[in-house]
N, C-alpha and C positions, 0 to 999 in steps of 0.2 A: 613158298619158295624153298628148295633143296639147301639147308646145310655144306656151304664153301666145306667148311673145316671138319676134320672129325678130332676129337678130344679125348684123353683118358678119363673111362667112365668111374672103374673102381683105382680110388686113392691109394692102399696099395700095393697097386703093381709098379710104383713110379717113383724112384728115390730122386729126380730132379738133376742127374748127374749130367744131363747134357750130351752125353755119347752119340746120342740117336742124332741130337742136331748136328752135332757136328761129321758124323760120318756120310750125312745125305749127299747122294752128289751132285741135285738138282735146286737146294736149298729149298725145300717144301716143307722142312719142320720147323717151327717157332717155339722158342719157349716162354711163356706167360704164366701170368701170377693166378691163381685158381682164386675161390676165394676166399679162403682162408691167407692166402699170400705165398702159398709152396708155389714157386716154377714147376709148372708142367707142361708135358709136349703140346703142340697142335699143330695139325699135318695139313696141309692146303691140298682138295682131292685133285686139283685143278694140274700140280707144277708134281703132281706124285706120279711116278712112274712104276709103280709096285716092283721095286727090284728086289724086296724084301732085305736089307742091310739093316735097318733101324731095330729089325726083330731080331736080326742074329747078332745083333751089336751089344743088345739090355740086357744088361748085368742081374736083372728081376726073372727075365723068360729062363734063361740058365749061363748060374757065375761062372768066374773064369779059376781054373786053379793052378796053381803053379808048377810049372815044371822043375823045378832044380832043388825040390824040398831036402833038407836033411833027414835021415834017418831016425835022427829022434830032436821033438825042438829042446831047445834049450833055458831054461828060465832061469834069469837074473834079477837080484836084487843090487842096485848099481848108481850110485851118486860119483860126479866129479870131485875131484881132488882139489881143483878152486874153488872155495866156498862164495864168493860173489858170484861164479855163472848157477847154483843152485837158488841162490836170493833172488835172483831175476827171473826162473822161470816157474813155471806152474807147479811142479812135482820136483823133479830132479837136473831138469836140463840137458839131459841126454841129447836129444832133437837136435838142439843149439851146436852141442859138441859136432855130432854128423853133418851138418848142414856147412859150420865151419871150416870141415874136413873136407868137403866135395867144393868148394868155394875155393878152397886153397887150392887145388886139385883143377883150377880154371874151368870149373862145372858149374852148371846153375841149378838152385833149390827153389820148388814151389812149397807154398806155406798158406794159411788165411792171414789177412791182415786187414784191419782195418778200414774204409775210403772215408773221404771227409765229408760222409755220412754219419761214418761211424757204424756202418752195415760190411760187416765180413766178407770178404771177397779172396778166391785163390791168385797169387801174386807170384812172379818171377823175379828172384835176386840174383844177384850177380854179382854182389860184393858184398864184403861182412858188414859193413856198417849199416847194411839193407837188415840184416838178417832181425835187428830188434824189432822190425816191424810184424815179424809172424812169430814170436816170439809168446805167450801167453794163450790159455785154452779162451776160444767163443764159446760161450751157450746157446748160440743159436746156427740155422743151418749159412754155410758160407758157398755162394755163388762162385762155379768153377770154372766161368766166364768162357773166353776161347782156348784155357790153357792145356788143352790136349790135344790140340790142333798144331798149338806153337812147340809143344813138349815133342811133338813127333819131326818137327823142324829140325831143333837141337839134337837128335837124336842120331836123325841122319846125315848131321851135320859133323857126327863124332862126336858133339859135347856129350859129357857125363853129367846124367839129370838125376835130384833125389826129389821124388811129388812126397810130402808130407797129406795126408788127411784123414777122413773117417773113411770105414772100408766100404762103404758103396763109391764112396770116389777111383779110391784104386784098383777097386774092380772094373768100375765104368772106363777107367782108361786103360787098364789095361784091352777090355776087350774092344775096347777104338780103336787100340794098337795094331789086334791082331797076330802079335807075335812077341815072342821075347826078348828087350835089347837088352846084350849083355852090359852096354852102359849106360841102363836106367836101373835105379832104384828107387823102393818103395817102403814108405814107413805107414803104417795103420794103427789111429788112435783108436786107441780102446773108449767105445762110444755110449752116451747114456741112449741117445736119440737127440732132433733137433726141432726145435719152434723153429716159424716162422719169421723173414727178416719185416714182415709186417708187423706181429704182434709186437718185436722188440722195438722198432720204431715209434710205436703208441707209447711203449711203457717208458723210452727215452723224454720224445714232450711231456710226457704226462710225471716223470722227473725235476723236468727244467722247470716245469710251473711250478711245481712244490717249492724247487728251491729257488726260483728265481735270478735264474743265469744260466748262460747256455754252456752243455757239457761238452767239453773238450778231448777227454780220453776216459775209457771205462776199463776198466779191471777186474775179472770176475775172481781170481783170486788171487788175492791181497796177501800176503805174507809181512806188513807193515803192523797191523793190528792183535795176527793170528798167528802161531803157528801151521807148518804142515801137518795135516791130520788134526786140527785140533779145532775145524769148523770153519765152514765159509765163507768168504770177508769178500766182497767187493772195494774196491776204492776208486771213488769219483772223481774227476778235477773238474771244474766251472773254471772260468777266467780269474776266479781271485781265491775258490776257497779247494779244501779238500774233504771229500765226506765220506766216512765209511759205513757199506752199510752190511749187517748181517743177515746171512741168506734166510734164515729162521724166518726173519722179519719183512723181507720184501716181497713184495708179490710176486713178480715175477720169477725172481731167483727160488723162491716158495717152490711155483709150480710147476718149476724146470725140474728141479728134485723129488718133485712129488709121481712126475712125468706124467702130465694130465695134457702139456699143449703139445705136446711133439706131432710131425711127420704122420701120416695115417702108417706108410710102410716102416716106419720104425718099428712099431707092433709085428710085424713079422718078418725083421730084419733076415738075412739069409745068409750072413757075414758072425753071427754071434754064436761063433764055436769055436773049437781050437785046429781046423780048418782055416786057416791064419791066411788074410790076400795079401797082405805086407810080407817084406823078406825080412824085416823088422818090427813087431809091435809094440808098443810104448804106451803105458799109462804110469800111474799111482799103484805104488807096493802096499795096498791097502791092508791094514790086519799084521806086517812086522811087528808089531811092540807084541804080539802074544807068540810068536814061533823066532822070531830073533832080535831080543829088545836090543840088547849089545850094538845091533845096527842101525837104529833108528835113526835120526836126524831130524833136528827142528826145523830144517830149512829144505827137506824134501826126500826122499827115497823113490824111482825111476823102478817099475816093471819091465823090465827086457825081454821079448821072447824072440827067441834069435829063430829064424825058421826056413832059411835058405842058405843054399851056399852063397850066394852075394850078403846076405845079413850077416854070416859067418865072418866075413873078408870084412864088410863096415867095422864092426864090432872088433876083429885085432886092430884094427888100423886106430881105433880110438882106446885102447887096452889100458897103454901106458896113465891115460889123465883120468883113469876111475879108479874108485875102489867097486868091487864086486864081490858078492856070496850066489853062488848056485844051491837052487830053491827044489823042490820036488814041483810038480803042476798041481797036486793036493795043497800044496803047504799056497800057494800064488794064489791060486782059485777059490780056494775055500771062502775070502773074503772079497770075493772082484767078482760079483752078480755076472756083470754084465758084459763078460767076456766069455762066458758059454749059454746065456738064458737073455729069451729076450722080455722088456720091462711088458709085463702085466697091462692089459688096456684098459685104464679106467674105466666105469661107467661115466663115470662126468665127462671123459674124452667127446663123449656125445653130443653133439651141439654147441661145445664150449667156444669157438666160433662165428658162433649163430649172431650172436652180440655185439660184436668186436666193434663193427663200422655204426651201433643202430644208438649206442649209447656213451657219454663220457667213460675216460680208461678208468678214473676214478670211481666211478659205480660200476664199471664191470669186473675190475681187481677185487673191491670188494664180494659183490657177487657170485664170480667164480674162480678168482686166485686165493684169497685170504686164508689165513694159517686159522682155523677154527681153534686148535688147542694149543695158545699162547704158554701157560702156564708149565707146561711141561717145557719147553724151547726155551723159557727164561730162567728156570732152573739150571736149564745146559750151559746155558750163557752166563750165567755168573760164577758158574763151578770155575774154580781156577787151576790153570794149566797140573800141574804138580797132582792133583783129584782125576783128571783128568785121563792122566798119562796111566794113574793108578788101577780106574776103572778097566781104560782099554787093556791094559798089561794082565790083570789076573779076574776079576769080575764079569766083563764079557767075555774072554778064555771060557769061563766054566760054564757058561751058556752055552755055547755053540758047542760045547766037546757030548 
């Protein structure tokens, strides 16, 4: 019997952004979990009218790039001037700042947040007191549900939209969009790549058994334990306790850094240049202590690359509550891989999958998450902060120079 469906064969041509389903106008495309757990299209040949939209829609067959780029971008090293909104977010809080700016501004901000799952998902706010809810980075990839569907609502509705995500996102809608509105903007996280919301599910149960209570809220970095830049801290909450755990140490957060489970199209991401699809891009000012220790900050330092004239306009409109230093794209990049190179494909990338559903998560984290060279990692981890600070400042300088 004939195959109803057809499905994407090679993994990747398909970052999971959902564009294709939602631009169809017959609803013939499905999105489902492969199985490794990535969302991928499946097109019913039955309700398919070959009008070809879904091919001129994917952000993979060819991205979208912006029209209204600045002449030259811009690169900022930039934390807030409230040191509480830097302790509450990832890096520097930047994000928060804009989001809170477009909110005021009686706009709505898409963001990932949470569901009481505790699986990632892209979210529409509408008030500040929403906004801690997409507030913190995910490690793993975040389902962009119907919100490019509804973002093109608001749009033509006159509200002022800001979509926060990783750049196949804001590629993906923009080219759902088809055009440019002058009251959407776009921020682009600077991305390692993303696991599956499978695998992070397994490693969740496979958590709560160890410890015995069900998790509540996850924090992939903790700034409670850890300084910024001074090592990866998760912190847990269960119903009565709190636990932190160091990324060295865990398996999963292991081989999120290592980039062994990611996305197959992460490997040939097409977003990882300075070809920027954000009118804003935002990460970690990786590498400050050795080109401007003076600015450092324990509580986080915010990469800005301003790259449009709307990024332009964001950026005075939040001016007054930062401090900023303008950086070269050398001095930014030299230490931030994975804003112009994309992450290396393991060989163990190969089949590391194959196991997921056939074995406990406990013998397969072993198997193929485990940190093989503990001893070096626990060396790192007992160095203390002040060792630390010193290395990165003049010791790994003279490496890299």
């Amino acid at each position: 019997m004939e195959e109803k469906f057809i499905k994407i064969l090679n993994k990747k041509d398909c970052t999971g952004c959902r564009a294709c389903e939602q631009i169809c106008p017959v609803s013939a495309i499905t999105m489902t979990e492969d199985d490794e757990g990535f969302l991928t299209p499946k097109i019913n040949k039955d309700k398919c009218i070959n009008c070809g939209l879904c091919k001129k829609t994917c952000g993979q067959i060819q991205r979208y790039s912006n029209t209204d780029k600045l002449k030259e971008q811009v690169f900022l090293g930039i934390k807030p001037k409230e040191i509480d909104i830097a302790k509450k977010s990832t890096s520097g809080g930047i994000a928060y700042l804009i989001s809170k700016l477009i909110i005021e501004q009686n706009g709505v901000v898409v963001g990932s947040a949470y569901d009481e799952n505790l699986m990632p998902k892209q979210i529409i706010v509408t008030n500040i007191e929403d906004l801690q809810k997409i507030r913190g980075s995910k490690y793993v990839t975040s389902d962009t549900n119907n919100t490019f569907s509804e973002v093109k609502k608001y749009l033509e509705e006159g509200k002022i939209v800001l979509y926060t995500g990783v750049p196949c996102q804001i590629g993906g809608l923009k080219k759902f969009l088809k055009k440019d509105y002058e009251n959407l903007y776009t921020i682009d996280i600077i991305c390692h790549g993303v696991p599956s919301q499978k695998i992070f599910k397994k490693y969740l149960k496979y958590l709560e058994n160890k410890i015995g209570e069900p998790i509540v809220s996850y924090n992939f970095r903790s700034k409670n334990k850890s300084n910024w830049g001074r090592g990866y801290c998760s912190e847990i909450h269960t119903t009565n306790r709190v636990i932190f755990r160091k990324a060295d140490f865990d398996p999963y957060y292991f081989a999120f850094l290592q980039g062994i489970i990611f996305r197959e199209s992460c490997y040939y991401c097409k977003y990882k240049n300075m070809e920027r699809i954000g009118d804003i891009t935002l990460g970690d000012l990786w590498g400050i202590e050795q080109f401007d220790y003076k600015f450092y900050d324990k509580n986080g330092v915010s990469l800005a690359i301003i790259n449009t004239v709307k990024g332009n306009k964001l950026f005075e409109n939040i001016k007054d509550n930062v401090e900023y230093r303008v950086y070269s794209e050398q001095q930014v990049t030299k230490f931030n891989d994975n804003l112009k190179h994309n992450q290396n494909r393991p060989s163990k990338r190969d089949g590391i999958y194959n196991e997921l559903d056939k074995i406990s998560f406990d013998k397969y984290a072993k198997k193929y998450l485990s940190n093989k060279n503990k001893f070096k990692y626990i060396l790192k981890n007992i160095m203390p902060n002040n060792i630390k600070t010193f290395y990165k400042r003049y010791l790994k300088r003279g490496k890299n120079e």
